[in-house]
NUKE-351512 format. One record per residue (C-alpha): residue in one letter; z, y, x. Coordinates in pm, whole numbers, padded with zeros to 5 digits, always signed. Layout:
<recs>
AZYX
...
</recs>
This chain:
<recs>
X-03303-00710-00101
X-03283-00735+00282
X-02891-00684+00247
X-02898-00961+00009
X-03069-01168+00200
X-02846-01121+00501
X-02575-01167+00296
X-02658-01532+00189
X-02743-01615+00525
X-02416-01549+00644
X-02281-01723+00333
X-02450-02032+00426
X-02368-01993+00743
X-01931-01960+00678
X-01986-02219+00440
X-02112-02459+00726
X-01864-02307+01015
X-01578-02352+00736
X-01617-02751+00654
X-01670-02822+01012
X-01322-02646+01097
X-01207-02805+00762
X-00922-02586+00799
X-00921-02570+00396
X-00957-02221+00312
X-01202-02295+00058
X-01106-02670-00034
X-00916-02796-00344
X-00531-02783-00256
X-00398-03105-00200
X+00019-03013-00274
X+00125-02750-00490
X+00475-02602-00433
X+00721-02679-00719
X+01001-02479-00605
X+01134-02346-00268
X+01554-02386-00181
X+01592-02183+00128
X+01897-02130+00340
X+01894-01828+00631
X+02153-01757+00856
X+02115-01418+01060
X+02178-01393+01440
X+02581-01202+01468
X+02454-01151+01807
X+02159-00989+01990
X+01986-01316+01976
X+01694-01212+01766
X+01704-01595+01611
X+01714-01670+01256
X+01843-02021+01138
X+01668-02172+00832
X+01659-02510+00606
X+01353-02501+00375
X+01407-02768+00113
X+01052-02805-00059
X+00959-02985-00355
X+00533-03049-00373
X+00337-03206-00623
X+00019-03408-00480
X-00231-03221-00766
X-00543-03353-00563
X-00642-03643-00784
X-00583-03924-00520
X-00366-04052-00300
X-00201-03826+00016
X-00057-03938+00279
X-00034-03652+00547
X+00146-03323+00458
X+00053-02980+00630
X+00300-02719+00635
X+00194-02354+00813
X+00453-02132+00949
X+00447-01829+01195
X+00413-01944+01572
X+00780-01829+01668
X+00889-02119+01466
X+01042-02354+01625
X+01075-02667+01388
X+01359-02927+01491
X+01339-03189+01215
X+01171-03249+00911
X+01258-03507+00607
X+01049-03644+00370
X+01229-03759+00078
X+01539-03807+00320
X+01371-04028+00598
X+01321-03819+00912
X+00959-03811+00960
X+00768-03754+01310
X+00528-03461+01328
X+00293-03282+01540
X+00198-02883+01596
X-00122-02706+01611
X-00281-02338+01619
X-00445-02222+01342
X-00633-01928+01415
X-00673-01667+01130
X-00887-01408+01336
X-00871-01278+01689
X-00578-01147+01634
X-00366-01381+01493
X-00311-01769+01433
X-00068-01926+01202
X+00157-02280+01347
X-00016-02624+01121
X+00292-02895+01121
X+00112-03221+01011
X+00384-03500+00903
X+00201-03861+00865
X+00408-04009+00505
X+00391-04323+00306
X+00111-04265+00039
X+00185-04072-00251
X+00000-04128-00544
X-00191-03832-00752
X+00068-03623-00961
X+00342-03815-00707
X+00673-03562-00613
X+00770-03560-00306
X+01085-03322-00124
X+01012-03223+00226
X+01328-03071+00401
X+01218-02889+00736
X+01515-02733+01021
X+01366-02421+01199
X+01474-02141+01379
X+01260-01848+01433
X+01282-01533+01699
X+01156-01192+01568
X+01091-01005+01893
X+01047-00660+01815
X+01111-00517+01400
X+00782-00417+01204
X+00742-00402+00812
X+00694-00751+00773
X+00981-00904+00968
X+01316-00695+01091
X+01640-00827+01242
X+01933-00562+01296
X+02266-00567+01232
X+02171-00218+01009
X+01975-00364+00818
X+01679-00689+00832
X+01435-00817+00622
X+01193-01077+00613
X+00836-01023+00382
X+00588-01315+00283
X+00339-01193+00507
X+00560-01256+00828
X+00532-01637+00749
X+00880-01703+00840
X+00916-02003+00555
X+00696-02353+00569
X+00441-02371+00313
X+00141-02615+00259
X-00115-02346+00153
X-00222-02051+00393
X-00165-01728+00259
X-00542-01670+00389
X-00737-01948+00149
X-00945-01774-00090
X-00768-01968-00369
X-00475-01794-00274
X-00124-01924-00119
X+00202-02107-00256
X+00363-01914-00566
X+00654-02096-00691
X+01020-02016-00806
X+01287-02043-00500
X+01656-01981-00429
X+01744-01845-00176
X+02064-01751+00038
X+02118-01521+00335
X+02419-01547+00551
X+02539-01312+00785
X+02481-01017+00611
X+02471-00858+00214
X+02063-00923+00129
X+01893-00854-00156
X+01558-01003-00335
X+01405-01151-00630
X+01585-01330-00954
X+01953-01365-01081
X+02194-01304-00801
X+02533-01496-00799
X+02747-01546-00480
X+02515-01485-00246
X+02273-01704-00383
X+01919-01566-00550
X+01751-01764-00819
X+01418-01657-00902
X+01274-01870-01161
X+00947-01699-01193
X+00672-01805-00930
X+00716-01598-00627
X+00713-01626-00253
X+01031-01617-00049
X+01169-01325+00082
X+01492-01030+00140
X+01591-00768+00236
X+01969-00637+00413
X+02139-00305+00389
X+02390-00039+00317
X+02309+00139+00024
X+02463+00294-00259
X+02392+00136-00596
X+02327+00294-00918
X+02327+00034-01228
X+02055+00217-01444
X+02055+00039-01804
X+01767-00252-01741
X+01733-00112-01341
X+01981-00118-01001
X+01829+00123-00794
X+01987+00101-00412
X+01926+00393-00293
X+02015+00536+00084
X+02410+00583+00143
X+02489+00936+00056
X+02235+01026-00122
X+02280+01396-00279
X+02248+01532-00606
X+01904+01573-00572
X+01874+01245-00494
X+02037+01106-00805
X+01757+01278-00996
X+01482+01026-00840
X+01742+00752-00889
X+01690+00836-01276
X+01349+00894-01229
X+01244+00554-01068
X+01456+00360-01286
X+01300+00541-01632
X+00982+00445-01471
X+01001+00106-01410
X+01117+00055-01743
X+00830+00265-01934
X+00585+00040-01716
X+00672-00258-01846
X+00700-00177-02193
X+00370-00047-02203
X+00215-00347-02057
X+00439-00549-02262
X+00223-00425-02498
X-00111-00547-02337
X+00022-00874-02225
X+00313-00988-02439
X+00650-01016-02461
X+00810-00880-02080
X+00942-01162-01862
X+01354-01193-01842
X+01445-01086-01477
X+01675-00858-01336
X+01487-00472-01168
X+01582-00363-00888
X+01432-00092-00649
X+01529-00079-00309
X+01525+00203-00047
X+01399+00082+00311
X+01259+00217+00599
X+00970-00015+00669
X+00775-00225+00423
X+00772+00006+00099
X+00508-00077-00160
X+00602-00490-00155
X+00717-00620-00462
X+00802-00975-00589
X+00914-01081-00910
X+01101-00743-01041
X+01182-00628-00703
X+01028-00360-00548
X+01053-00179-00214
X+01009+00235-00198
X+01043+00443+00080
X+01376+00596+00188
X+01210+00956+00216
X+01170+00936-00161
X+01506+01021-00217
X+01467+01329-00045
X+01195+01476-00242
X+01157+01696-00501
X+01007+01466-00754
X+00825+01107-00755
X+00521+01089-00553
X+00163+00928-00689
X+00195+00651-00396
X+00554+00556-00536
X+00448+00616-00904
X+00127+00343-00895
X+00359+00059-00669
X+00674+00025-00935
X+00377+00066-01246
X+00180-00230-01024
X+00519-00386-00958
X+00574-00396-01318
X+00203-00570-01405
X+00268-00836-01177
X+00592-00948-01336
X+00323-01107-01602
X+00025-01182-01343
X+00146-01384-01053
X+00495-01399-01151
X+00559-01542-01501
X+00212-01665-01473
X+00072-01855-01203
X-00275-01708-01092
X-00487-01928-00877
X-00821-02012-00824
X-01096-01853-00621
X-01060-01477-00703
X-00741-01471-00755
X-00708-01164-00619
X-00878-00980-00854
X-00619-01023-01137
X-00303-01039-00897
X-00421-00689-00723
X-00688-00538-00926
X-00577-00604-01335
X-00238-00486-01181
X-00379-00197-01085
X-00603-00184-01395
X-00318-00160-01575
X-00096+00051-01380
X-00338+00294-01387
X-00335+00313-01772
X-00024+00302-01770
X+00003+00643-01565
X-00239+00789-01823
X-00050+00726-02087
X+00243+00895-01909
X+00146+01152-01709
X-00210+01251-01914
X-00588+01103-01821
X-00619+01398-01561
X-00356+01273-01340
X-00464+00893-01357
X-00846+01052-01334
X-00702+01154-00963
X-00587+00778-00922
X-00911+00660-01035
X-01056+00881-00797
X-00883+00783-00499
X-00918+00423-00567
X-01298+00449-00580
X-01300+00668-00267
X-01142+00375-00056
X-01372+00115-00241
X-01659+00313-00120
X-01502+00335+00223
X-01576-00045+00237
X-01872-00099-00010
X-02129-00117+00252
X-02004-00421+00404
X-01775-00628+00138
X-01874-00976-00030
X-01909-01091-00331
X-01468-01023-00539
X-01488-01437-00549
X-01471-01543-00218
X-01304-01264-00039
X-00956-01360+00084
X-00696-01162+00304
X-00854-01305+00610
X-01109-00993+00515
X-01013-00669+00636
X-01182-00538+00352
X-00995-00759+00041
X-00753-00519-00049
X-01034-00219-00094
X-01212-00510-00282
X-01054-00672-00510
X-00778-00396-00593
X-01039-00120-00641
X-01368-00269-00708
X-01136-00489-00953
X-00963-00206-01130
X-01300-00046-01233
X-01435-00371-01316
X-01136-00484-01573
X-01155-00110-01741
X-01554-00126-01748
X-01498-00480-01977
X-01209-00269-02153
X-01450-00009-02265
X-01685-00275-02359
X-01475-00493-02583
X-01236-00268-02704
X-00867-00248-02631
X-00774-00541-02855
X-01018-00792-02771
X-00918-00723-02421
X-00522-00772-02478
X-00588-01071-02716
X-00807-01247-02495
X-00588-01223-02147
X-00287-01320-02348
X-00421-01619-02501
X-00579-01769-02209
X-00210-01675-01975
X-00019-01867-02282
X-00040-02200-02075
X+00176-02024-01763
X-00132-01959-01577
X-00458-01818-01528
X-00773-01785-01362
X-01119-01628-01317
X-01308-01950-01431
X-01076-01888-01814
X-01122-01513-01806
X-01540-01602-01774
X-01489-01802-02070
X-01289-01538-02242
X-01540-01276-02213
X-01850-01503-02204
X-02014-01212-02446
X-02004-00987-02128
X-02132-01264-01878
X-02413-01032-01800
X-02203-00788-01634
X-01897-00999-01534
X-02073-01256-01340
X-02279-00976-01088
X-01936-00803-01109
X-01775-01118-00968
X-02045-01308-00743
X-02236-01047-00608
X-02192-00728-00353
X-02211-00388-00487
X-02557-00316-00438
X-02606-00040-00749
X-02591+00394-00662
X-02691+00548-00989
X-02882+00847-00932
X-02935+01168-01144
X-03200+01439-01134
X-03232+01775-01194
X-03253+01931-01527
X-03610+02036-01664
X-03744+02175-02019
X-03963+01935-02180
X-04152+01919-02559
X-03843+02092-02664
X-03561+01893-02466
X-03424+01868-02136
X-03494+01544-01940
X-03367+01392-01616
X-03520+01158-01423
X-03241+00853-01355
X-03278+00568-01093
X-03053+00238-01067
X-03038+00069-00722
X-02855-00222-00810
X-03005-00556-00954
X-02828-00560-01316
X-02880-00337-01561
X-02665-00026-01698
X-02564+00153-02002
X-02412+00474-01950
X-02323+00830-02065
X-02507+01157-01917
X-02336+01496-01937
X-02482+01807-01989
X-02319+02149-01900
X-02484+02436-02034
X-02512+02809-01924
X-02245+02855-02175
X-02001+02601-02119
X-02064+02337-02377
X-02057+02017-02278
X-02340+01778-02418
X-02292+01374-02399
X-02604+01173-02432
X-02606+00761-02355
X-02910+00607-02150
X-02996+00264-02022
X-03153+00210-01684
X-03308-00168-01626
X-03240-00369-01293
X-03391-00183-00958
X-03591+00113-01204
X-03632+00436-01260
X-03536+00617-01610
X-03503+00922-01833
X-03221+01104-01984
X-03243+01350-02295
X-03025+01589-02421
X-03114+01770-02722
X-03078+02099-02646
X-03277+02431-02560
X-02986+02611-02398
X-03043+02622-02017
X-02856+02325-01856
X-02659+02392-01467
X-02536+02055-01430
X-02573+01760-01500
X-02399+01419-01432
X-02421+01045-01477
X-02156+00774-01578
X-01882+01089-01567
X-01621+00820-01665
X-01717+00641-01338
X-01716+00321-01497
X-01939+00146-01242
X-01905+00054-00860
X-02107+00229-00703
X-02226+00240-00285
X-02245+00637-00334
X-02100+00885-00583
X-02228+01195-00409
X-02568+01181-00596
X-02423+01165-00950
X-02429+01490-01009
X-02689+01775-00957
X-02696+02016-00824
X-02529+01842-00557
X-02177+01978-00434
X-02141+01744-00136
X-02325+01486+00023
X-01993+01292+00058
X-01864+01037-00239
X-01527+01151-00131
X-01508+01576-00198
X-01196+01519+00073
X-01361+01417+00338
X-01678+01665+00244
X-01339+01970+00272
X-01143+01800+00537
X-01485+01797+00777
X-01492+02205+00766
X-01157+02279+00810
X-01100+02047+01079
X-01317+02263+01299
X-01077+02542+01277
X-01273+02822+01318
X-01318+03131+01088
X-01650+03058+00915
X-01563+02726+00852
X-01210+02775+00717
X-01448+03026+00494
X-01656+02697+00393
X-01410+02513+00329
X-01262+02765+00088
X-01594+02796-00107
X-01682+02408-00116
X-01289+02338-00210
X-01314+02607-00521
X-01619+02464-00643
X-01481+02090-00607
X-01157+02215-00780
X-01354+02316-01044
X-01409+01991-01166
X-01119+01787-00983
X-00800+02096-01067
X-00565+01776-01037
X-00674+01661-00706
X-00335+01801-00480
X-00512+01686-00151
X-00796+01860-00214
X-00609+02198-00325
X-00357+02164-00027
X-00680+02172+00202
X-00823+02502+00045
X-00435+02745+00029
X-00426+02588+00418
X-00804+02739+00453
X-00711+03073+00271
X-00367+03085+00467
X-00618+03067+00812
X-00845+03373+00679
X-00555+03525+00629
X-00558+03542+00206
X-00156+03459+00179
X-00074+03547-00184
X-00404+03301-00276
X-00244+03100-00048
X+00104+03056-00187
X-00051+03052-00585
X-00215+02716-00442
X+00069+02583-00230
X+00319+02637-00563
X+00079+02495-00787
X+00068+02147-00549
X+00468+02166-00603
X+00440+02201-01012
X+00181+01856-01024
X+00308+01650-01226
X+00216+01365-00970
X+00150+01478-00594
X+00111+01297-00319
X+00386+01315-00027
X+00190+01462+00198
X+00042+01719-00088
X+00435+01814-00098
X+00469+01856+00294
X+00195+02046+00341
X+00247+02290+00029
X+00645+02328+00196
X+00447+02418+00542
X+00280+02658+00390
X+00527+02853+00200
X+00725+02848+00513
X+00432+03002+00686
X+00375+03250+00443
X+00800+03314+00454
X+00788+03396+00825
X+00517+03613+00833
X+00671+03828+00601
X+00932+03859+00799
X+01113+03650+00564
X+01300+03388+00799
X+01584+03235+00559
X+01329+03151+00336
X+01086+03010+00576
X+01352+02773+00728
X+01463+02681+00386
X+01065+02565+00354
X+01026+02413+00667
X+01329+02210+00653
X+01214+02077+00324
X+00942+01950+00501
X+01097+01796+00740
X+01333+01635+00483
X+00992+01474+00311
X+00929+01330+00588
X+00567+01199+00500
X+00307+01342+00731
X+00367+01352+01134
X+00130+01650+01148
X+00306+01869+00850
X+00664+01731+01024
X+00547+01845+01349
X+00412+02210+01185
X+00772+02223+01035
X+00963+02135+01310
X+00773+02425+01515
X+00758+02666+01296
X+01169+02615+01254
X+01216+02659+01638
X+00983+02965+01665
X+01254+03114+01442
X+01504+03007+01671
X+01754+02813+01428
X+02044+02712+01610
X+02193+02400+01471
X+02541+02259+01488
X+02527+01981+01735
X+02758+01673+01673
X+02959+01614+01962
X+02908+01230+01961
X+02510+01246+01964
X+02531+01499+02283
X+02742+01190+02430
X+02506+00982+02346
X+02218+01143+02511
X+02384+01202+02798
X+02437+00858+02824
X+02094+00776+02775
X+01935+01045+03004
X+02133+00907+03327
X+02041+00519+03249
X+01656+00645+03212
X+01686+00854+03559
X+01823+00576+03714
X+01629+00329+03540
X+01862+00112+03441
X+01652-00128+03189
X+02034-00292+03066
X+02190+00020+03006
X+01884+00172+02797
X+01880-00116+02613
X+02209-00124+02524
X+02170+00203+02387
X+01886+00104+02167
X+01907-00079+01813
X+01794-00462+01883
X+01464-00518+01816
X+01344-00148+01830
X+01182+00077+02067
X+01152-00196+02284
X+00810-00105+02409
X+00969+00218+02489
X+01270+00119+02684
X+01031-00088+02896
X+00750+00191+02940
X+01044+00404+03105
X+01182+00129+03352
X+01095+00176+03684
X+00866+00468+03628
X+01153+00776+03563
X+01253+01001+03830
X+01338+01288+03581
X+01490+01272+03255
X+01662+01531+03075
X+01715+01584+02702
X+01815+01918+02558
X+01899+01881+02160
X+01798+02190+01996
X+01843+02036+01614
X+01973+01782+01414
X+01874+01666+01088
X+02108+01440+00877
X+01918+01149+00684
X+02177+00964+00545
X+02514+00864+00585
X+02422+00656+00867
X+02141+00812+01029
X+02012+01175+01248
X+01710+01280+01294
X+01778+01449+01683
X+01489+01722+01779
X+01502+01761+02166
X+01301+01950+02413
X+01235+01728+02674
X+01172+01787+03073
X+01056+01463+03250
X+00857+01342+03491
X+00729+00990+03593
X+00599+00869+03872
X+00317+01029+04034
X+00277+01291+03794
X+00348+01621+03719
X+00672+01739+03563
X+00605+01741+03147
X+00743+01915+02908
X+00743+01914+02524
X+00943+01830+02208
X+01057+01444+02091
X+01204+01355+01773
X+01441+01048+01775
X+01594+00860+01526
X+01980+00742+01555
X+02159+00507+01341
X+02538+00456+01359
X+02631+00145+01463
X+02984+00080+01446
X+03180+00362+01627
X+02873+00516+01755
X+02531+00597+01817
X+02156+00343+01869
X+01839+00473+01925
X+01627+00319+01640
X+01325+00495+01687
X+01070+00766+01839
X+00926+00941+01569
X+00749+01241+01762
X+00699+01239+02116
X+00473+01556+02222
X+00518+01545+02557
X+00262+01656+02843
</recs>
């Protein structure tokens, strides 16, 4: 009650701050985006300046006359000109502050009144600089992109409103370099004609036309590779047949997947980004596996249907997921998607202490995504279960058949279930379903049962008995009570648990079962807090609390990578490797489950004195490339075996080079040397400051046709310190006929 309480008086409290800022992240849009035409032309310099004409056609849907138009656009922008309906039209600039951290540019343009429903086109000249490359926004002549979320296109409607930002087809054409991104592609020239937001992507890849997929995978990509070409592709295409199947005939728009570097997980209108590592693994990681299956649920919600409306995040992120989810069940069996379940539920929980009510969350939160992708997946398969598969297909479908949707139709939909949907969507999580222990009564065995939360539940309690049968028995607990739970059975009873489907959000898990494992909702964390304490008895805990978690979880790779790395510290190696090769035979790791588990067999290889093995491990590791800490294990593990390497003339040039310009200090020459737009804070941390500098390559590891991974130890010292000494990792590309420095992926230096 007291967190309730709090909670509205906040609420009241935004609500105030928010109309007297009236910056409209709760108000009733005034234009609505009918279609975006944009135009980009890349710098062919070292400029860092992109060149765009947006040419974008609004509809005034606010039900009276307008007659000022507000555009938002990143603060790099620089806008020369703008042109409503082809009359150039004054216009003035203002900060928009999002948080403390960052502020979006308002462009206000003054226009002749346009009547409700009126069209209008507005036609705005901008360039904008990208200083240094991140995810969201990269300029190189290697390879650039440009994601919604850098806000480098004009748009009326933050991106931050709680009714969500502008979705609406666009074309769109990059010169300057080959791009790729969402729609049918001819000449250059995209032409997405679901809703979407702008956006592309540049590179050299190689393509692979799958039949319904073009996967562009890394150049060179091996044999191995190929196999996750086929993979991804089959994927994708499995995904959106089966949700065909929940939501109706699949949307007509061309796949593609696309390697990068930065940014993987974004997807937009049947185009979606993985990581470049992928292609170097042994199979199809979970990550990967739940972004193309989400990838391919938003084709229907967001894309061929508009989704808008307060809360429109919890069909755009969490029926996606809802859905993707299933579909990995249906694929890969309800263990595996049990393990995505879990996982989502243990980063809800992270954030379930301090979230708001799904409905009025927006990305301005730091919490949203937790929110209303988690806490929404459980909610739409807790109204599943309750109204059967059908029912739940038939009603989404028919309310979407109108090209949109939104949480006000869905309420209607399912106004059977308003009792549970409407705490679901308005309220914070405020319910931890408790379970006690088992005890012989009249006959029976009883549990007591408490609810926290203020709605009331129906769920299932499971029984395990001394002899391993499993007894199911439902129970309802009222609003803020206490209850009882029966199972109808003499036979001694060691566990118990309630909800075992975890249907319901919950502020604690832990308590669900007794006796209690772990005190932690998340048995990781409850694992990972032993073993990080590296010491003998707790490596030994965290062996005997991983076993009996395992017990119940034997699909959970993280948790099984953290007890063969336990029994490899007390020295148990054969236990060890069963554990690390059963992480490799999941049907659906985690990268990081797969770099650990190659760690380990290396570890196990070399101290059996078998070396070729162990390097053949280790660099496997390496090549997954998806922890620092398991890269870093690898990469010593490798030199402790002293591999010698063939070292590429060129790249010893190249260091060379770059050793003498940091000694010196030379700023222009370092730079130079570097890929524009990368390492910059690097370059500039070594200016001035370097009296030493020397590089010694001791391995190099070939990514791709185009880029090195370059393993160095390094002797260096800055001023007034110490000479320091340690091992760096950097990352060339090939740029023309030679080397740039792109990045500096390890740097262990002291």
């Amino acid at each position: 009650m007291k967190r309730s309480l709090i909670l509205a008086i906040f609420l009241m409290t935004l609500a105030v701050c928010l109309r007297a800022q009236d910056t409209g992240r709760t108000a009733l849009p005034t234009w609505q985006v009918q279609k975006y035409d944009i135009e980009v032309t890349l710098p062919q310099d070292n400029s860092r300046v992109i060149a765009s004409r947006a040419v974008i056609g609004l509809k005034n849907v606010s039900g009276r006359p307008a007659s000022t138009l507000t555009l938002r656009i990143a603060p790099a922008a620089e806008i020369s000109a703008i042109k409503i309906n082809d009359s150039t039209a004054d216009f003035s600039k203002s900060e928009e502050k999002i948080n403390a951290a960052a502020s979006l540019q308002r462009v206000v343009t003054r226009l002749v009144s346009v009547p409700a429903d009126g069209v209008i086109s507005a036609v705005v000249d901008y360039k904008i600089t990208v200083k240094d490359n991140a995810a969201l926004g990269t300029i190189s002549p290697n390879g650039s992109q440009l994601l919604p979320l850098s806000y480098w296109y004009p748009t009326p409607n933050s991106w931050f409103f709680t009714r969500g930002g502008d979705t609406a087809p666009f074309r769109l054409k990059v010169n300057g370099q080959t791009a790729l991104s969402a729609g049918a592609e001819a000449s250059g020239v995209f032409d997405q004609k679901l809703n979407g937001q702008p956006f592309f992507v540049t590179g050299n890849w190689d393509v692979t036309n799958q039949p319904g997929v073009a996967v562009y995978a890394p150049k060179g990509t091996n044999a191995e590779g190929q196999k996750r070409i086929q993979e991804l592709a089959a994927l994708f295409l499995d995904a959106r047949t089966f949700i065909a199947g929940v939501l109706g005939k699949a949307p007509e728009v061309p796949l593609r997947i696309v390697s990068v570097r930065r940014g993987a997980g974004f997807s937009n209108g049947g185009t979606v980004l993985v990581d470049e590592a992928l292609f170097r693994r042994p199979k199809v990681d979970s990550l990967t596996a739940m972004n193309v299956a989400e990838a391919a649920a938003k084709l229907w919600l967001g894309n061929a249907v508009a989704v808008n409306g307060e809360g429109y995040g919890i069909i755009t992120e969490g029926l996606s997921r809802y859905l993707a989810t299933e579909f990995i069940e249906s694929k890969f069996g309800k263990d595996v998607a049990d393990i995505e379940r879990l996982r989502q539920r243990n980063a809800y929980t992270a954030v379930s202490k301090r979230d708001a009510p799904m409905t009025i969350v927006s990305p301005i939160d730091d919490f949203y995504y937790p929110v209303v992708a988690n806490k929404g997946a459980m909610m739409w398969r807790l109204l599943a279960k309750r109204v059967g598969a059908s029912e739940f297909s038939t009603a989404i479908k028919g309310r979407a058949e109108d090209g949109n949707l939104n949480i006000a139709e869905l309420r209607t939909a399912f106004a059977s279930q308003k009792g549970i949907l409407d705490p679901l969507f308005d309220q914070i999580t405020e319910t931890n379903l408790i379970i006690g222990l088992p005890r012989i009564d009249s006959g029976d065995t009883k549990v007591a049962l408490r609810n926290t939360g203020q709605n009331d539940v129906t769920v299932n309690l499971a029984a395990t008995t001394a002899s391993g049968q499993k007894i199911i028995s439902p129970a309802t607990i009222a609003a803020a009570s206490y209850g009882e739970g029966v199972f109808k059975t003499t036979e001694k009873v060691v566990r118990v648990e309630i909800d075992p489907e975890k249907l319901y959000p919950q502020t604690d898990y832990a308590d669900d079962v007794k006796p209690q494992d772990t005190a932690d909702s998340d048995p990781l964390l409850a694992v990972k807090r032993s073993f990080d304490r590296q010491s003998a008895p707790e490596f030994a805990n965290a062996e005997t609390l991983a076993k009996t978690l395992i017990r119940d979880l034997p699909r959970f790779d993280d948790l099984r990578i953290l007890l063969a790395r336990s029994q490899l510290a007390l020295g148990k190696n054969q236990d060890a490797e069963r554990e690390f090769k059963a992480v490799l035979d999941e049907k659906l790791p985690t990268a990081r489950s797969l770099a650990w588990a190659y760690v380990g067999l290396a570890e196990i290889a070399a101290k059996a004195n078998q070396n070729e093995a162990a390097i053949k491990w280790a660099e496997a590791a390496i090549a997954t490339d998806a922890e620092y800490g398991a890269s870093f294990a690898a990469r010593n593990l490798r030199s402790r075996l002293e591999v010698a390497g063939t070292i590429d003339p060129t790249v010893r040039a190249f260091f060379a080079d770059f050793d003498k310009a940091a000694a010196a200090n030379r700023k222009a020459d370092m730079e130079a040397l570097a890929m524009p737009g990368e390492v910059t804070r690097f370059v500039s941390g070594l200016t001035g400051s370097t009296e030493q500098w020397q590089t010694q390559i001791r391995h190099i590891d070939r990514i791709d046709a185009n880029t090195v991974l370059v393993e160095a130890n390094m002797s260096i010292k800055l001023l007034n310190k110490e000479i320091e000494t340690g091992v760096a990792v950097y990352r060339l590309t090939r740029a023309g006929n030679g080397w740039k420095l792109n990045s500096v992926d390890m740097f262990e230096v002291r």
